[in-house]
C-alpha positions as CSV (number, residue, x, y, z in Angstrom):
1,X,23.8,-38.5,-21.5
2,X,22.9,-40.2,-25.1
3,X,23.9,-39.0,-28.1
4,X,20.4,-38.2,-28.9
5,X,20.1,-35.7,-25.7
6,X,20.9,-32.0,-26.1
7,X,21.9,-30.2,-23.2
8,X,19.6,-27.3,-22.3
9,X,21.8,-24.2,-21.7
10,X,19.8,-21.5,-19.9
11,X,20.6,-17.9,-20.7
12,X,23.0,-15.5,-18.2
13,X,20.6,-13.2,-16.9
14,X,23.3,-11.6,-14.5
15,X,24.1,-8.8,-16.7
16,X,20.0,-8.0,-17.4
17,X,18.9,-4.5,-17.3
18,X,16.3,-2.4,-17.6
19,X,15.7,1.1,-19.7
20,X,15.8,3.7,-16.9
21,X,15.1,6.3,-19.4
22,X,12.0,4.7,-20.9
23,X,10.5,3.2,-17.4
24,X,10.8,7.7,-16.5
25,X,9.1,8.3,-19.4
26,X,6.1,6.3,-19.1
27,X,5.7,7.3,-15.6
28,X,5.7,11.1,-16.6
29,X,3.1,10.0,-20.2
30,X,0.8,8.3,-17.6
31,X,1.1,11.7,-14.9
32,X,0.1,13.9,-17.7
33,X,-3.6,12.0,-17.8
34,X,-5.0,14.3,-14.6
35,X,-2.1,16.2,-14.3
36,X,-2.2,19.4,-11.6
37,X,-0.6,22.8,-11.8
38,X,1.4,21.2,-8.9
39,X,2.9,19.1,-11.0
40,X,0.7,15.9,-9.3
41,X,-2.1,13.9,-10.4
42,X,-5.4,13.9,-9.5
43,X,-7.1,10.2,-11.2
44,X,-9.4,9.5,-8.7
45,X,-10.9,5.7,-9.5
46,X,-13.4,4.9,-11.9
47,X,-13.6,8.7,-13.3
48,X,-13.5,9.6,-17.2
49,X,-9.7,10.1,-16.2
50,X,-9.1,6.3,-15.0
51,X,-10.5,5.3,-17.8
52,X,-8.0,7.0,-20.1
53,X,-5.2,6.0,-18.0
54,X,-6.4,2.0,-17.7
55,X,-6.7,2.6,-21.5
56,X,-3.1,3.7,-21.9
57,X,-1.4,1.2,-19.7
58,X,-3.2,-1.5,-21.4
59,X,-2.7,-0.5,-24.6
60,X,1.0,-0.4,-24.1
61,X,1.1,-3.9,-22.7
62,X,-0.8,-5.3,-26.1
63,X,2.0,-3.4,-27.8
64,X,4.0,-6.0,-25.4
65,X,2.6,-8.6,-26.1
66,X,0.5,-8.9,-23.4
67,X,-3.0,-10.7,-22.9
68,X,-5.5,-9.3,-21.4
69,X,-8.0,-10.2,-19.0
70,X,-10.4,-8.2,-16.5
71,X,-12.4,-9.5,-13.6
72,X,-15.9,-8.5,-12.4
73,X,-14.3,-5.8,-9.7
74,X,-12.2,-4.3,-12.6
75,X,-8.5,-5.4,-12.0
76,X,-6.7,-5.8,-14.9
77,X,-4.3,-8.3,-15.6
78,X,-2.0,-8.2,-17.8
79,X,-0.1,-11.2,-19.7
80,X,3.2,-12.6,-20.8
81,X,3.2,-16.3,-21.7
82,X,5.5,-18.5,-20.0
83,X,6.6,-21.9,-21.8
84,X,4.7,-23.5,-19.3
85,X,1.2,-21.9,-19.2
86,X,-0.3,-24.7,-17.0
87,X,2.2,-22.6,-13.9
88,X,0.5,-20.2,-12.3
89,X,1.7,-16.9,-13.2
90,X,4.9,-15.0,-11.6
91,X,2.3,-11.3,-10.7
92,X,3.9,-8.0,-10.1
93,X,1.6,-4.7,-10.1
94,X,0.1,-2.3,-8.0
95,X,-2.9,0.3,-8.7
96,X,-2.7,3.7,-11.2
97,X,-5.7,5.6,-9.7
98,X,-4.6,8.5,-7.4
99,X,-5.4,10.7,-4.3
100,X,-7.1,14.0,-5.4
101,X,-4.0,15.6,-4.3
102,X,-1.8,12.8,-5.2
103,X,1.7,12.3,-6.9
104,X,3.6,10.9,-10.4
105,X,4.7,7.8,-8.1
106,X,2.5,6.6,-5.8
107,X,1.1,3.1,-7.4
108,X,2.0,3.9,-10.9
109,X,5.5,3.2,-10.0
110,X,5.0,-0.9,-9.6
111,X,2.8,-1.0,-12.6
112,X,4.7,1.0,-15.0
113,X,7.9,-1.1,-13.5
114,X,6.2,-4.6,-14.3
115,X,5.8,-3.1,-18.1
116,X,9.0,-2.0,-18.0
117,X,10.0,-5.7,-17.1
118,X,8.5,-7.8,-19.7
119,X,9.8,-4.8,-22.2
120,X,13.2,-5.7,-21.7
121,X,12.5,-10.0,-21.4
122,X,11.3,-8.8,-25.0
123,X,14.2,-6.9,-26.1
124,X,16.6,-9.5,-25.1
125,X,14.8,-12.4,-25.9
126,X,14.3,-13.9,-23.0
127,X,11.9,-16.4,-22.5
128,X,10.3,-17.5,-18.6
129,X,8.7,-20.6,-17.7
130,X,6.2,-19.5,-15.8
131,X,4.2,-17.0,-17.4
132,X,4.3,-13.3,-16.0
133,X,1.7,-11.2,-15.1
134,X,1.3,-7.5,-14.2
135,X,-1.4,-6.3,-12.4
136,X,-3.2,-3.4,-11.4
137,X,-6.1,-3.2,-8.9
138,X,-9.3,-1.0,-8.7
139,X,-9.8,1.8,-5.7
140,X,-6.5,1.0,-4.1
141,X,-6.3,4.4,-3.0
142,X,-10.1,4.8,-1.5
143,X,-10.2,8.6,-1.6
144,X,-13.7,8.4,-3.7
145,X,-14.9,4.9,-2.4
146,X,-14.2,3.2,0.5
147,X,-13.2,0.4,1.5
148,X,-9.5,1.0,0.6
149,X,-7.8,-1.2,-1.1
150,X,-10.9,-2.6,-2.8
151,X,-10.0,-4.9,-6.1
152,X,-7.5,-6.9,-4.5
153,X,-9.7,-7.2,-0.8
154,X,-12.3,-8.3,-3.3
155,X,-10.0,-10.5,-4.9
156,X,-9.1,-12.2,-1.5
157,X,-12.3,-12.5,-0.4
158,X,-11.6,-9.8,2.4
159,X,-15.3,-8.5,1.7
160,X,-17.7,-9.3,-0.8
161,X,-18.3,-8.2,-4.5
162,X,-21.3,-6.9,-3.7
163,X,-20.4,-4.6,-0.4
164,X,-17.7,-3.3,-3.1
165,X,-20.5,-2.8,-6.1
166,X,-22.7,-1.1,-3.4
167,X,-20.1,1.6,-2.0
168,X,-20.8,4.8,-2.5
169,X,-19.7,8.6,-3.4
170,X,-20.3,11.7,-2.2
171,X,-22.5,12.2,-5.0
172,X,-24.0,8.7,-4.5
173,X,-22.9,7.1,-7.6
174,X,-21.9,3.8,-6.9
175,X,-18.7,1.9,-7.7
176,X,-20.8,-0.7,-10.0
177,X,-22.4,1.9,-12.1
178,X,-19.2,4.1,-12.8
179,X,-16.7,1.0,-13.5
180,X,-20.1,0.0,-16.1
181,X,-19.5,3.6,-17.2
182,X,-16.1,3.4,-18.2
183,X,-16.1,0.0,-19.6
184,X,-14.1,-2.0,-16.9
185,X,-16.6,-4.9,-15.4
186,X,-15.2,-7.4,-16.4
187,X,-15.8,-11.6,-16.7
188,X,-13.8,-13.4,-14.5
189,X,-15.0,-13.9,-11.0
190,X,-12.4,-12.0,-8.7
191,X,-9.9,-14.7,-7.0
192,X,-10.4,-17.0,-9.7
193,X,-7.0,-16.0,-11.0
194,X,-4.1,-17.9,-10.3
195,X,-0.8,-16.0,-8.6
196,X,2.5,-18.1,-8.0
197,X,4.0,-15.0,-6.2
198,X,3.5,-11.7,-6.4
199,X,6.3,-8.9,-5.8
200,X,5.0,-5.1,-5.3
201,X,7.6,-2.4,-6.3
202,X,6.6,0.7,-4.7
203,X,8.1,4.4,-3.3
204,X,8.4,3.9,0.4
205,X,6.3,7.1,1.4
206,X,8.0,7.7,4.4
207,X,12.0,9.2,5.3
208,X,13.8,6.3,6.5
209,X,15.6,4.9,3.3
210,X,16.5,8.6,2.4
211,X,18.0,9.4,5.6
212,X,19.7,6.3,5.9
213,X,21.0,7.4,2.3
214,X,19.7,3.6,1.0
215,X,18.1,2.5,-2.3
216,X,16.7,-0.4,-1.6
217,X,14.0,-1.6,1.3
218,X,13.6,-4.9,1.7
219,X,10.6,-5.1,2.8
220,X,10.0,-7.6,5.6
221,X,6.3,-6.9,6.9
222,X,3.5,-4.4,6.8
223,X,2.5,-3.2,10.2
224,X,-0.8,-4.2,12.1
225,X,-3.3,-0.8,12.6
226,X,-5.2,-1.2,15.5
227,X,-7.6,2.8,15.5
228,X,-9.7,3.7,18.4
229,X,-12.1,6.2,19.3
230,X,-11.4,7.7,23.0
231,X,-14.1,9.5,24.4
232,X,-13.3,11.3,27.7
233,X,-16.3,12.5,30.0
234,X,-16.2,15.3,32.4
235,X,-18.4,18.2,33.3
236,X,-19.0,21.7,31.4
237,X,-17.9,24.9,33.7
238,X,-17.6,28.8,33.9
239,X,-13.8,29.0,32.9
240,X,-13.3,31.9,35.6
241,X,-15.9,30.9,38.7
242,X,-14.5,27.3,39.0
243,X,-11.6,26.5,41.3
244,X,-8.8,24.4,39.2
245,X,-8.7,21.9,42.0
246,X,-13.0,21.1,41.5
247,X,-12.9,21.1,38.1
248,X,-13.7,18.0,35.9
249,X,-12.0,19.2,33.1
250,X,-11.9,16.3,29.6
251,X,-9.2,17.8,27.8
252,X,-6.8,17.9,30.4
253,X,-7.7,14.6,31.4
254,X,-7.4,13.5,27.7
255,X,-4.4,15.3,27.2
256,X,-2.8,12.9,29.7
257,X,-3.5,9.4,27.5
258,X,-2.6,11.2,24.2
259,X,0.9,11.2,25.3
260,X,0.5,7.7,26.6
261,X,-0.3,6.8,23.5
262,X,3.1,8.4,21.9
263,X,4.9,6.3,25.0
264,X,3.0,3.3,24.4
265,X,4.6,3.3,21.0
266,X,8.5,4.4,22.3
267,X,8.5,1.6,24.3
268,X,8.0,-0.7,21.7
269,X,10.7,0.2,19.2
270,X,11.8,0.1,16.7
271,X,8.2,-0.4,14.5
272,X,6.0,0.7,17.5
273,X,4.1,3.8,16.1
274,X,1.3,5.8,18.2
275,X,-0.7,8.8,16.7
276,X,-3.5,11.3,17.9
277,X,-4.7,12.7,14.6
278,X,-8.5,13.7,15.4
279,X,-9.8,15.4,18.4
280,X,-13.1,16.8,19.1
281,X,-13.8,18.9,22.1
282,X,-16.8,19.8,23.5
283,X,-18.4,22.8,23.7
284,X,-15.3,23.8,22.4
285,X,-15.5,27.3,24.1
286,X,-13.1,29.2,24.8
287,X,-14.4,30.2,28.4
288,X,-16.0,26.5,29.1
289,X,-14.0,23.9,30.5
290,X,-14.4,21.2,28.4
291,X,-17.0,19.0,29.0
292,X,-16.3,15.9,26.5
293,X,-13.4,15.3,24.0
294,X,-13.4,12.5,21.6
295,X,-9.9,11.8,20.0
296,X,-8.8,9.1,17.5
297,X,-5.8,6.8,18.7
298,X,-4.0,4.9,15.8
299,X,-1.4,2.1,17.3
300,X,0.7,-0.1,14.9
301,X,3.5,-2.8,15.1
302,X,5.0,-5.4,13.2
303,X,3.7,-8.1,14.7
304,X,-0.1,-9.3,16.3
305,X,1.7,-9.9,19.3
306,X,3.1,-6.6,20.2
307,X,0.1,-4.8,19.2
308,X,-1.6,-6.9,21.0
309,X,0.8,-5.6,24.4
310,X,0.6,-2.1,23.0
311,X,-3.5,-2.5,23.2
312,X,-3.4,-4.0,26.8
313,X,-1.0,-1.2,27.7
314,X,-3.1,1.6,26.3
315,X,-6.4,0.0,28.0
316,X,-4.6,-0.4,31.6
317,X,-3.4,3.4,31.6
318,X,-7.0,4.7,30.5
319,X,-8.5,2.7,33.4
320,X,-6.1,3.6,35.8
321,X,-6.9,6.9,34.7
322,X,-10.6,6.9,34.8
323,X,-9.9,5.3,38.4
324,X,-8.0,8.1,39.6
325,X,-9.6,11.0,38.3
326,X,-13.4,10.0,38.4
327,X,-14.3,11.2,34.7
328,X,-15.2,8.3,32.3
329,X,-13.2,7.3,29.8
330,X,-14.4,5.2,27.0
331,X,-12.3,3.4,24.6
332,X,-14.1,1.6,21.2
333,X,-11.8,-0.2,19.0
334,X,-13.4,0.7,15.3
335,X,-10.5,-0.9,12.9
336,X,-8.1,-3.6,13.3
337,X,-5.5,-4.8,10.4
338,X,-3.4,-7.5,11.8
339,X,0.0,-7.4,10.7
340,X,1.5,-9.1,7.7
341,X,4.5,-10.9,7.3
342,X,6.2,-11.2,3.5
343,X,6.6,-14.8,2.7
344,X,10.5,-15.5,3.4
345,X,11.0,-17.0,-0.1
346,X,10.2,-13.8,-1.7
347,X,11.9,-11.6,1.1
348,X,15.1,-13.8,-0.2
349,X,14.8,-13.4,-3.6
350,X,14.6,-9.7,-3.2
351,X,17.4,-9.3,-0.8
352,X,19.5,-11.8,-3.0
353,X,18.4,-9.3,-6.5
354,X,19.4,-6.3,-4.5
355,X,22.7,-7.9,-3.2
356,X,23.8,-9.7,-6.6
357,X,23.0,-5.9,-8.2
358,X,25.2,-4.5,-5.8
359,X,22.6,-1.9,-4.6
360,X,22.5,-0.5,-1.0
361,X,19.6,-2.2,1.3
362,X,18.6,-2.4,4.6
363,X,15.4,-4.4,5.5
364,X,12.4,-2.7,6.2
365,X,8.6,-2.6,7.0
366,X,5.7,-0.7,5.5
367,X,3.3,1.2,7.7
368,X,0.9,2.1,4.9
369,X,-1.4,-0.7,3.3
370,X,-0.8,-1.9,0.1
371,X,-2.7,-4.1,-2.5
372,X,0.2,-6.9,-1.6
373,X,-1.3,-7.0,1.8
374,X,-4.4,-8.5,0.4
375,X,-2.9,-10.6,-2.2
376,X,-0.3,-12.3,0.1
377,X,-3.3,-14.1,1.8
378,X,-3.7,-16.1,-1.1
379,X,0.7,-16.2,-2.8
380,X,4.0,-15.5,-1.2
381,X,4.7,-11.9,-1.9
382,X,7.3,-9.5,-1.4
383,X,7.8,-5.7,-1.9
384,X,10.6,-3.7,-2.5
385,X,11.0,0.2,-1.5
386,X,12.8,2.9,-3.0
387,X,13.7,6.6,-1.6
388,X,11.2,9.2,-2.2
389,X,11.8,12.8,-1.0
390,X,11.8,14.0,2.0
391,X,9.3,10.7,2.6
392,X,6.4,13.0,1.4
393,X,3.6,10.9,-0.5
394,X,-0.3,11.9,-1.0
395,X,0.8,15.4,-2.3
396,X,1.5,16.4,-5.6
397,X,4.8,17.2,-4.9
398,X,5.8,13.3,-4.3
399,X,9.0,12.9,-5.8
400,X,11.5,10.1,-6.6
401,X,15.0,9.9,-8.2
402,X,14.8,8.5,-11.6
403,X,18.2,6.4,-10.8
404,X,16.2,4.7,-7.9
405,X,13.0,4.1,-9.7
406,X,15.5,2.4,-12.6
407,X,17.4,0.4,-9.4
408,X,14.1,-0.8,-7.9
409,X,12.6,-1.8,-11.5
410,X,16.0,-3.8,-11.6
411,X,15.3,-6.1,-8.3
412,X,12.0,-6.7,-9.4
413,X,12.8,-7.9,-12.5
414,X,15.8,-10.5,-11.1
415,X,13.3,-11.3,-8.2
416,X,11.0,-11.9,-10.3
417,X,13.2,-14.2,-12.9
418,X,14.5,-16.1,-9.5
419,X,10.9,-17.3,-8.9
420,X,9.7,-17.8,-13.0
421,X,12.8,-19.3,-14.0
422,X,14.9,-18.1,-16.9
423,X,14.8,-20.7,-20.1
């Protein structure tokens, strides 16, 4: 080294923290915009409410600091400068509009933790060197517009700007009329924003961190969904004239590959999962053998390939089936998400956060979508879980420990300084 060099000393982030206590009471300021005698929020997207809730989350990020900028779908990005602007930015965030019957947690949780991050980088002085960005993305929830999930599939080109301007209500308004309304279209041209990595803090909305009695999930992968329509064909009868041995009875017949589809799923543990949530029985009598039933089948896994033996499986029983019992049975795939695998990088540097913090983990998967789904066709991304009660999300009583919010906000913020790089 010359005499004229000066070593560069970077700071000992180890002992970083962040303010439990403030990151609890932004999330209960931002619950009281919609709040429900529940105790929940209801902040559907693109209402007079999201708009006073994107209002407040952005005006506490230019109290940060923060830059600002909004694309053409309405996410919201929200900047701290690195000292290396050229990088592309180090993206945490998740979505702040709710289910009509939703909870204080859901979404608002990885925003209001990403503010909660660069608050304390603030406080302490710390400097990154790439810049960091949180985010939060339009209609994640898709309880007033479908598709779900829609600023960040726009944003990865997952469908187009315009199938997303032209969706719809149930009073008809239109998703490009009422983000004009409350002020959100914005200028940039959604994708055109750079994303280094991108971690998604998030309760896990489901039981198996709180039975396991863990606080952090690392979270490996979001299952595939493959959904279905089944529609069995028999033949209407006189429930008392018709012997049970010449009857061509739907439900009974339908009956047989619902619980195929619950053993479809037990054999392919431990992420198999197999649902019946909708049937529809026709005449739907109750002295008619039924003549048609029409049930949903939802099948997911953590990889393409064993959904793709759980589908074969499913297929094979409802021919053999059909085969044996004469009625037709039809079987329409109407949705397929393949699964998605966290970039290992990011799985790392969450697992190493949660281990260097000296927090309880177990790895993990999520079988709900999330906008990290989307954005982790374009960035490595990673998400990290935390307990919520009981498991019970998309109800007002959604609850979380405050000391699990606080321990989750801390992984993302060393996570996040592993990949941006502490100066």
């Amino acid at each position: 080294m010359s005499t004229l060099e000066v070593p560069v000393i970077k700071p000992d982030v180890s002992a970083l923290r962040v303010n439990g206590s403030r990151l609890w009471q932004s999330l209960m300021t931002l619950a009281e915009i919609g709040a429900t005698p529940k105790g929940g929020v209801c902040r559907l997207a693109l209402t007079e409410l999201d708009r006073q809730g994107r209002d407040l989350v952005v005006q506490w990020a230019r109290e940060a600091g923060m830059s600002i900028t909004i694309d053409q779908i309405g996410n919201v990005f929200m900047r701290r400068a690195g000292t290396n602007d050229a990088l592309p930015p180090i993206m945490t965030g998740s979505h702040i509009d709710t289910q009509p019957t939703g909870g204080k947690f859901d979404g608002n949780y990885g925003v209001l933790a990403g503010l909660e991050v660069v608050r304390t980088l603030n406080e302490r002085g710390i400097q990154t060197e790439a810049p960091i960005e949180v985010a939060f993305w339009t209609n994640e929830e898709g309880s007033r517009f479908v598709p779900v999930m829609m600023g960040s599939g726009v944003f990865a080109k997952a469908f187009s700007l315009e199938t997303a301007y032209a969706a719809q209500d149930v009073d008809g308004k239109t998703v490009k009329d009422e983000l004009t309304a409350i002020g959100y279209v914005g200028e940039q041209v959604p994708g055109d924003h750079p994303v280094g990595a991108y971690f998604e803090a998030h309760i896990e909305q489901g039981p198996v961190l709180e039975d396991h009695d863990i606080t952090i999930g690392v979270v490996e992968a979001v299952l595939g969904i493959r959904w279905y329509d089944c529609t069995v064909t028999g033949m209407e009868a006189h429930a008392g004239p018709t012997p049970m041995g010449l009857r061509q009875d739907a439900l009974q017949v339908a009956t047989k590959i619902m619980q195929e589809v619950v053993a479809v799923a037990m054999r392919h543990q431990p992420h198999g999962r197999g649902t019946v949530g909708m049937v529809q029985v026709h005449p739907n009598s109750r002295n008619v053998i039924p003549g048609r039933v029409k049930f949903s089948m939802d099948l997911r896994n953590v990889s393409n390939e064993l959904l793709d033996q759980m589908d074969a499986e499913i297929r094979a029983y409802c021919a053999q089936v059909a085969a044996k019992t004469g009625l037709s049975v039809e079987v329409q795939e109407v949705s397929h998400y393949p699964a998605v695998p966290f970039e290992a990088g990011c799985v790392a540097a969450v697992r190493q956060a949660t281990q260097t913090l000296g927090y309880s983990n177990m790895p993990t998967v999520s079988g709900a979508g999330h906008d990290a789904v989307y954005v982790a066709r374009l960035a490595p991304a990673g998400m990290i879980f935390v307990p919520c009660k009981d498991g019970i999300s998309h109800n007002e009583i959604e609850d979380a420990k405050a000391e699990h919010l606080e321990a989750g906000c801390n992984v993302l913020l060393h996570a996040m300084l592993a990949r941006a790089g502490a100066v």
